[in-house]
C-alpha positions in Angstrom: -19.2 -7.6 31.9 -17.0 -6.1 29.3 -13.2 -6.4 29.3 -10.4 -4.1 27.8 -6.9 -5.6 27.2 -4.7 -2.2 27.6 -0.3 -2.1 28.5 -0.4 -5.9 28.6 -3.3 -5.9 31.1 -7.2 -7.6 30.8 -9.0 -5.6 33.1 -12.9 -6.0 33.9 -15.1 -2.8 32.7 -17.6 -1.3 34.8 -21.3 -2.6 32.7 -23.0 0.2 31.0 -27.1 0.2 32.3 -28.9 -0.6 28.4 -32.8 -0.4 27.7 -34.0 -2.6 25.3 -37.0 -2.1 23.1 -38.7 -4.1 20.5 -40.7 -2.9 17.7 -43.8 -4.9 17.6 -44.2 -4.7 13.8 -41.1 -5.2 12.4 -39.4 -7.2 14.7 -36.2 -4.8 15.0 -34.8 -4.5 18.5 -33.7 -1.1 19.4 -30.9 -0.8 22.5 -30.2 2.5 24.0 -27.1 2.6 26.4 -26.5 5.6 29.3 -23.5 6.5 27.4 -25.4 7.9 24.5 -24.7 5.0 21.9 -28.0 3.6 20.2 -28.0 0.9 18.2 -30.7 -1.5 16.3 -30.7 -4.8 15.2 -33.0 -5.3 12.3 -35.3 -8.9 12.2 -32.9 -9.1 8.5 -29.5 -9.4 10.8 -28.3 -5.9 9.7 -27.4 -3.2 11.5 -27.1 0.3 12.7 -25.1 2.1 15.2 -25.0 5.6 16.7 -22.6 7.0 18.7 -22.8 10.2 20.7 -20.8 12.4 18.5 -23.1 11.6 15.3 -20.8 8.7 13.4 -23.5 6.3 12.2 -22.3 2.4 11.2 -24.5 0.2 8.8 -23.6 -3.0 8.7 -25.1 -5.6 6.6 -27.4 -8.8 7.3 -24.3 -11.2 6.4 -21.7 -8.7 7.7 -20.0 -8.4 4.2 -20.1 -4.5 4.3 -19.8 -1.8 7.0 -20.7 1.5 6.0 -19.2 4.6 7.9 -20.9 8.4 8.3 -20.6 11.4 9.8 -21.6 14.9 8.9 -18.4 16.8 7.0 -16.4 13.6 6.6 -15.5 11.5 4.3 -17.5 8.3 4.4 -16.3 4.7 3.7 -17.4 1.6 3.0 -15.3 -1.6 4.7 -16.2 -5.1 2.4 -15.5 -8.1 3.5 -15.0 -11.2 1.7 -15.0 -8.5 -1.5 -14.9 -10.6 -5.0 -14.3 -9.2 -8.1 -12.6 -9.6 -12.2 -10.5 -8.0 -14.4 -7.2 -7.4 -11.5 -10.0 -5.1 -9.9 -8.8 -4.2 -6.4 -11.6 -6.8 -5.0 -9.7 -9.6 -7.4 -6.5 -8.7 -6.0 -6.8 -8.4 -2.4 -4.9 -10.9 -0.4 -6.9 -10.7 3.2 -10.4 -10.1 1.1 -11.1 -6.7 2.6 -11.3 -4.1 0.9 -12.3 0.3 2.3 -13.9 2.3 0.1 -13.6 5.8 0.6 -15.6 8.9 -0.8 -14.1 12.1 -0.3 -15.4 15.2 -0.4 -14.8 16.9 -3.8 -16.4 13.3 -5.5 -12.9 11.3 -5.5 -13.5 7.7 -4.5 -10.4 5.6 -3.1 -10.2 2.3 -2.4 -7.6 0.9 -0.2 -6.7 -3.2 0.2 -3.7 -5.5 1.3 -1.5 -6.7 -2.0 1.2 -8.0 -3.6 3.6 -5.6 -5.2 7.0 -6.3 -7.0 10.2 -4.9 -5.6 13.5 -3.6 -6.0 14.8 -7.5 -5.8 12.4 -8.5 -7.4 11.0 -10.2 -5.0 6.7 -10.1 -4.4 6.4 -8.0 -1.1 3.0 -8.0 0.9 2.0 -3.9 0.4 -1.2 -1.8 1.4 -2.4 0.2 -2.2 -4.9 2.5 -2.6 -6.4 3.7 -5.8 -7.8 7.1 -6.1 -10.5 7.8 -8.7 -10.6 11.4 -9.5 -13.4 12.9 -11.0 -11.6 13.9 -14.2 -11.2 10.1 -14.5 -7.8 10.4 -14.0 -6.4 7.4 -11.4 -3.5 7.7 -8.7 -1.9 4.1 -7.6 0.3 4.5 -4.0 1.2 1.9 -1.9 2.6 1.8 1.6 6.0 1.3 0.0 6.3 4.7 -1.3 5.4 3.7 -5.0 3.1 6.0 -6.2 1.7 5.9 -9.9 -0.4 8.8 -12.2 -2.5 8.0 -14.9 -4.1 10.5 -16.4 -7.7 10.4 -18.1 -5.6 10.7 -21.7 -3.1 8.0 -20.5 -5.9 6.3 -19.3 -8.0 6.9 -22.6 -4.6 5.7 -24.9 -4.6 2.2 -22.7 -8.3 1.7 -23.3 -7.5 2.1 -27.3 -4.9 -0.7 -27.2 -6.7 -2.9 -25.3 -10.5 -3.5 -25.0 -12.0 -0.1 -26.2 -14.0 0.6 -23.8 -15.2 4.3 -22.3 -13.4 5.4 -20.1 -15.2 5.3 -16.6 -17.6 2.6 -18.2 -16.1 -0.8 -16.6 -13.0 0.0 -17.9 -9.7 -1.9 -16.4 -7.1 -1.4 -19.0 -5.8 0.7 -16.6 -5.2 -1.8 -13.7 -2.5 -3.7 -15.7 -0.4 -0.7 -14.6 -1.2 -2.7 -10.6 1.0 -6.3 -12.3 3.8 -3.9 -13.6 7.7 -5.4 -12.2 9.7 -3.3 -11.0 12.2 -1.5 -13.6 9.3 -1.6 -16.4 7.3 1.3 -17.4 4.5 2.1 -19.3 4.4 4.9 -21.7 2.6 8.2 -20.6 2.4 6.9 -17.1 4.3 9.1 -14.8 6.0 6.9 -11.7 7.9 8.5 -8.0 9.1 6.6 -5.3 8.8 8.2 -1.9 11.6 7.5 0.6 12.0 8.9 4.3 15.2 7.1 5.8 17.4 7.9 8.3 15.7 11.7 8.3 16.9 12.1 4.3 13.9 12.2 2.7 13.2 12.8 -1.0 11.2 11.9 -4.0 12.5 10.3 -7.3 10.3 10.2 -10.5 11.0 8.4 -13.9 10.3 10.4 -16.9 8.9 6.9 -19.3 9.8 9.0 -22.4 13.5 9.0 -22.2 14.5 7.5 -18.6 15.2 10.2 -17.1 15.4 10.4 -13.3 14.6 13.5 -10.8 15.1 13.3 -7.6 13.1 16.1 -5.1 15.5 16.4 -2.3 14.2 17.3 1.8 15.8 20.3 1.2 13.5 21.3 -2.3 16.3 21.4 -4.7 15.9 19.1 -7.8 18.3 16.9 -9.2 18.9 14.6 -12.6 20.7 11.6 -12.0 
C-alpha cells in the first residue's frame, strides 16, 4: 500500500494491480502497472522508467545519475554524489548534486547548490547555473539575481593569461570568474544584478572598463548612476 502526505495529511492510496515479468536470459525484470507506467529493473541494478505520456528515466546501477527524456524537450541529467577539479561546478557543489541540462539549440546548462559572496560580504548558500553556449560563450546566474557574461573572446583572453588552453578543450580559466567577491570585476566580463522587490523591479549592470553603472528600470527607461 502506498501513501501520499498532502495539506498536512498521510493518507493510504488505493494499490495499483502490477504484472511482473522476468526475462529468462538476461535476468532483467520488467513491471507493467494498469496505469500505463512500465518500468525494468536490469540484473546490473539500473534502471528504466516509462510513463504514460512518453517521459523515459534511466537511472544508473549505483544511482549516481538519472537521466531524463521526452520527445521535444530538453533533456537532463541529475548526478549524484558528482566529483570533479579545477572549481568545476561538480568541485563546487555543496549538497553533491548536480542537473545537467541540454537544450534544444545545443546549449548545455548545469545547475547546482553553492556558495556565493555578497553584498556584506558575507558567503550566502545560492543555486548557480552555468550555460554553455554553442559559440562557447558562458552565462553564470544564480538565484540571487547575479548574472555574469563571458564571451568566447573574454573567455579566449582568460585562457591566454592563465593555462593556454583551447577554448572548449578542458578549459576552466573561466570558472575563476565563480570565486569572484563581491565589488571586484574582471575585465571584459560584463556583470547585472536582477532585483524584484516590493513590485520595483529593475536591472543594474557594471560596465568593468570604467565603472560605470546602468540601471534598466520596470518601466524600460535607462539610467547612469
Amino acid at each position: 500500500m502506498q501513501r501520499r502526505f498532502k495539506d498536512g495529511v498521510l493518507a493510504d492510496l488505493e494499490s495499483i494491480p502490477c504484472a511482473v515479468e522476468t526475462d529468462a536470459v538476461t535476468g532483467a525484470k520488467l513491471f507493467i502497472r494498469e496505469d500505463e507506467i512500465v518500468s525494468v529493473v536490469y540484473k546490473d541494478g539500473s534502471r528504466y522508467c516509462r510513463h504514460r505520456d512518453g517521459t523515459k528515466f534511466h537511472t544508473s546501477a549505483d544511482g549516481s545519475e538519472i537521466r531524463v527524456e521526452k520527445r521535444n524537450f530538453a533533456s537532463h541529467c541529475i548526478k549524484i554524489n558528482a566529483k570533479g577539479i579545477n572549481d568545476s561546478p561538480y568541485a563546487r557543489t555543496i549538497d553533491g548534486h548536480v542537473i545537467e541540462t541540454y537544450l534544444p539549440d545545443g546549449s548545455k546548462s548545469l545547475t547546482f547548490l553553492d556558495i556565493v559572496n555578497t553584498k556584506n560580504h558575507s558567503d550566502q548558500h545560492a543555486y548557480r547555473t552555468l550555460i554553455h553556449r554553442t559559440d562557447l560563450s558562458v552565462v553564470i546566474a544564480d538565484s540571487l539575481g547575479h548574472v555574469s557574461l563571458i564571451t568566447s573572446n573574454t573567455r579566449d583572453a582568460l585562457n591566454d593569461m592563465g593555462a593556454k588552453v583551447k577554448v572548449g578543450v578542458r578549459d576552466y580559466d573561466y570558472l575563476a570568474e565563480l570565486n569572484r567577491q563581491y565589488g571586484q570585476f574582471t575585465p571584459q566580463v560584463y556583470v547585472a544584478h536582477i532585483n524584484a522587490k516590493d513590485g520595483k523591479s529593475q536591472i543594474k549592470t557594471k560596465n568593468t572598463l570604467d565603472d560605470t553603472i546602468f540601471k534598466l528600470c520596470s518601466d524600460m527607461t535607462i539610467d547612469k548612476i
